[in-house]
C-alpha positions as CSV (number, residue, x, y, z in Angstrom):
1,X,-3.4,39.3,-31.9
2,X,-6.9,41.0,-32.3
3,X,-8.2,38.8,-29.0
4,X,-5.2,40.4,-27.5
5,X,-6.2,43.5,-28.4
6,X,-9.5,43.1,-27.4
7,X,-8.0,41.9,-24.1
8,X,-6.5,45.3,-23.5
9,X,-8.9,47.4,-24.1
10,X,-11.6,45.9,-22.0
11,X,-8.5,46.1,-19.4
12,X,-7.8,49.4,-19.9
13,X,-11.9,50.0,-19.5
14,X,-11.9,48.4,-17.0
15,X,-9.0,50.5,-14.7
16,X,-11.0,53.3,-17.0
17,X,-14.0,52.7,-14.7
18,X,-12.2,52.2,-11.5
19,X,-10.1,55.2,-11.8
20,X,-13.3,57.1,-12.5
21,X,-15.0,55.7,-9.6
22,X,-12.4,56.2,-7.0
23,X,-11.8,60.0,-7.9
24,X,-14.9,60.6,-7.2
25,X,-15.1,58.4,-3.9
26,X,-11.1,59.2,-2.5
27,X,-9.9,61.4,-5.0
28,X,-6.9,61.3,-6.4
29,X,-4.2,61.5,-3.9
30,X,-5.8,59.1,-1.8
31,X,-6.4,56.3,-4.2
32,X,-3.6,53.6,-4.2
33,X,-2.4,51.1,-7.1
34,X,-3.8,48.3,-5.0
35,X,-7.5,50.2,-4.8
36,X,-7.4,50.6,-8.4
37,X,-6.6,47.0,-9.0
38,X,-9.1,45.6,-6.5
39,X,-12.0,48.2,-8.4
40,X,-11.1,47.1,-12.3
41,X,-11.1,43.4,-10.7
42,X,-7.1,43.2,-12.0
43,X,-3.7,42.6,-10.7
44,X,-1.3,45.1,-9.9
45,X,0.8,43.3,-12.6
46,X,-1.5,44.1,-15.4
47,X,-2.3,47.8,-13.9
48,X,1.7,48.0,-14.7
49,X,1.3,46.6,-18.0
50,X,-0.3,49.5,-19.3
51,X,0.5,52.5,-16.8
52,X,3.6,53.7,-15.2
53,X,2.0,54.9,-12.0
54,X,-1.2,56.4,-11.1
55,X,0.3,60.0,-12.2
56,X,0.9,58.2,-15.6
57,X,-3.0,57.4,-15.8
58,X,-4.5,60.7,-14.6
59,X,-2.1,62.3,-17.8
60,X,-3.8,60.0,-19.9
61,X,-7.3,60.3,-18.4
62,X,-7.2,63.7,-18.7
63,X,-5.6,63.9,-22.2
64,X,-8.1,61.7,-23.6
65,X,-10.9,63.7,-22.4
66,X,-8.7,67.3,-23.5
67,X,-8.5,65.6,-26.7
68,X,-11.8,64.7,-27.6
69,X,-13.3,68.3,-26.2
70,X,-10.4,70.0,-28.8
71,X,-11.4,67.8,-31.6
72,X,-14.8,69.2,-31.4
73,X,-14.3,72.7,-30.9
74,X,-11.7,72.7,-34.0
75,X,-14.2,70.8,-35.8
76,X,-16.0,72.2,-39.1
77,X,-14.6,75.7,-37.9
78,X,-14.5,76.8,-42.2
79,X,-17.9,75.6,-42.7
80,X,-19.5,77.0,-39.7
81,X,-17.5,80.7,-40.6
82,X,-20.3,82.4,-41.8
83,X,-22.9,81.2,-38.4
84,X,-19.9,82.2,-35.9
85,X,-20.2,85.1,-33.4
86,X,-18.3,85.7,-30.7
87,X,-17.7,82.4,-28.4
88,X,-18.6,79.0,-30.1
89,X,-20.5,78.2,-33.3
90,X,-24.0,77.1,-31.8
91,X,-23.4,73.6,-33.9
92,X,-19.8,72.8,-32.1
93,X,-21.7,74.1,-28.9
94,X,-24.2,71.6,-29.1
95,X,-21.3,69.1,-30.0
96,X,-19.1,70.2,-27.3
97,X,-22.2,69.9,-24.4
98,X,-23.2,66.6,-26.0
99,X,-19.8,64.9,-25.7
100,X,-19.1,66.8,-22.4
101,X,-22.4,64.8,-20.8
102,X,-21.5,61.9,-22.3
103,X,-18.2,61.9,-20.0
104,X,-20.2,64.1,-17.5
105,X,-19.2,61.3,-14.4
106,X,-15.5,61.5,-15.2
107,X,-15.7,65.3,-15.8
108,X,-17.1,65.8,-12.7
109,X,-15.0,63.4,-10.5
110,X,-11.8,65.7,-11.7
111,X,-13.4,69.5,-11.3
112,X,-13.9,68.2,-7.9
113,X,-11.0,66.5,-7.2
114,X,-11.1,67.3,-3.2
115,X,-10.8,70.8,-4.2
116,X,-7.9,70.3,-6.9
117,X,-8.8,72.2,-10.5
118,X,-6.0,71.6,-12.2
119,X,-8.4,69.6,-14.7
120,X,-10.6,72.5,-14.8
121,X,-7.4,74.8,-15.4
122,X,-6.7,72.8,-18.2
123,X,-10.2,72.6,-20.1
124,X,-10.0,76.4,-19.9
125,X,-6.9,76.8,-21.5
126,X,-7.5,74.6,-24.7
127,X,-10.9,76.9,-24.8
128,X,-8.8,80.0,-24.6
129,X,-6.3,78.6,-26.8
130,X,-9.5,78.2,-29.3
131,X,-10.7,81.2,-29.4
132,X,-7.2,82.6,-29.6
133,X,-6.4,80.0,-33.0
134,X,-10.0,81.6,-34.5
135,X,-9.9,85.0,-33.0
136,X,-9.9,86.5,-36.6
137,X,-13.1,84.1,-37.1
138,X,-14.4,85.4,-33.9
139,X,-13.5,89.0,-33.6
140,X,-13.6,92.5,-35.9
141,X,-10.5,93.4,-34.8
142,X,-10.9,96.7,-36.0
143,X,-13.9,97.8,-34.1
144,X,-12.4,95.6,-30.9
145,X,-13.8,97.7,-27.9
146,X,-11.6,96.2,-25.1
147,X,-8.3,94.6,-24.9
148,X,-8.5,91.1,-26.3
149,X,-7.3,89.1,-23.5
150,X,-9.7,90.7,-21.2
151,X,-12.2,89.5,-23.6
152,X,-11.2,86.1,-24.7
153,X,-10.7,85.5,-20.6
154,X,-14.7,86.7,-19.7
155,X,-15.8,84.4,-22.8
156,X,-14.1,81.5,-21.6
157,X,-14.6,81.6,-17.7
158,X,-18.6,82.7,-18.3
159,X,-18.5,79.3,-20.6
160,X,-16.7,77.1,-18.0
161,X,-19.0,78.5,-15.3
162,X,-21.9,77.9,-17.3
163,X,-20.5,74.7,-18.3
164,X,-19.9,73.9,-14.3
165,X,-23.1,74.9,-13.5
166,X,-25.1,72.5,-15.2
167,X,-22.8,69.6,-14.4
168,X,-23.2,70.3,-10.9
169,X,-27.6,70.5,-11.0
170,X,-27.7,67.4,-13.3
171,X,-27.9,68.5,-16.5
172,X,-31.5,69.5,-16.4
173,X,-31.5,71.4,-19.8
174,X,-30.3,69.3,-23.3
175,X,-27.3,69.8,-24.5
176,X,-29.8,72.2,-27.6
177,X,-31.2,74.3,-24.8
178,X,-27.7,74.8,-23.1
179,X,-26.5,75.7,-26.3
180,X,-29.2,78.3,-26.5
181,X,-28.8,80.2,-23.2
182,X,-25.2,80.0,-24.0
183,X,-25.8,82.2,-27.2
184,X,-28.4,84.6,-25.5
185,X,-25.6,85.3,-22.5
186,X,-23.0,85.3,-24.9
187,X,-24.7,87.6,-28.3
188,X,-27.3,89.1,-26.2
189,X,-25.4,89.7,-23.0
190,X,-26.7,88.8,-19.5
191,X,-28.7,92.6,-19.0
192,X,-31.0,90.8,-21.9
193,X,-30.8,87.7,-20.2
194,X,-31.6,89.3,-16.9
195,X,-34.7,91.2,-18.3
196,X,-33.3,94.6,-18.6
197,X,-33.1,95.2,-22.2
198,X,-34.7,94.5,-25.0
């Protein structure tokens, strides 16, 4: 049973990899079961074993990744109540920019899908739906300046551009000096950042 185990996961690493690999090489209308196969070094027999269809492992792909980015955000969220400001906790965006350049190949193969962003639609809405779950962490509702959704919708699209940014000029800062900018543009606003305030 456990070498059987074992056996699928290397599979599923393995059609992991390839998947990974031809997204970014055909992207993902392109790529065929039989590519897939012939990349992961597997029958089309075993791809079936564990996926549906290719649509079947893109909705895992991508949940997997969704998952793991939402775990993080939510994580500690009590014990980091007292550091919070608006946006993320500088600790869970450390965390968040760590485990996003640990996947950063997969990540980037789906925000540029041959132009598709539906993967990119989809990170923004778990952060929305973050800062929504914590908006009473986040925000002083009572001295709240501007609608909320206008707010909560710059916040997140500055983060994903941010986020996009570095991905796409290979992560030249560390995921500690991301996390700082992020906090300067975000606290201090970008006049600060741009040298017009001080």
């Amino acid at each position: 049973m456990e070498k059987q185990d074992l056996r699928k996961i290397k599979t599923r690493k393995a059609i992991d990899q390839a998947f990974t690999a031809l997204i970014a090489e055909k992207g993902f209308e392109a790529m065929t079961i039989k590519d897939i196969a012939e990349e992961a070094i597997i029958n089309r027999g075993t791809f079936y074993m564990h996926y549906e269809d290719k649509y079947a492992l893109l909705e895992s792909y991508e949940n997997t990744l969704l998952d793991g980015l939402y775990e993080i955000l939510s994580r500690n969220i009590e014990e980091e109540h007292h550091k919070l400001s608006i946006g993320m906790p500088r600790k869970i965006a450390t965390d968040t920019f760590n485990y996003i350049s640990e996947n950063a190949d997969k990540i980037i193969a789906l925000f540029n899908n041959q132009g598709e962003n539906q993967f990119e639609h989809k990170v923004r809405a778990h952060m929305l739906n973050y800062y929504r779950i914590h908006s009473d962490q986040l925000i002083d509702k009572n001295r709240l300046r501007v609608d909320i959704d206008y707010l909560l919708a710059y916040i997140t699209n500055a983060h994903i551009g941010l986020i996009r940014n570095w991905l796409e000029h290979g992560r030249r800062e560390t995921s500690e000096e991301l996390a700082d900018i992020l906090e300067m543009l975000t606290v201090k606003g970008p006049f600060y950042a741009a040298g017009l305030l001080d």
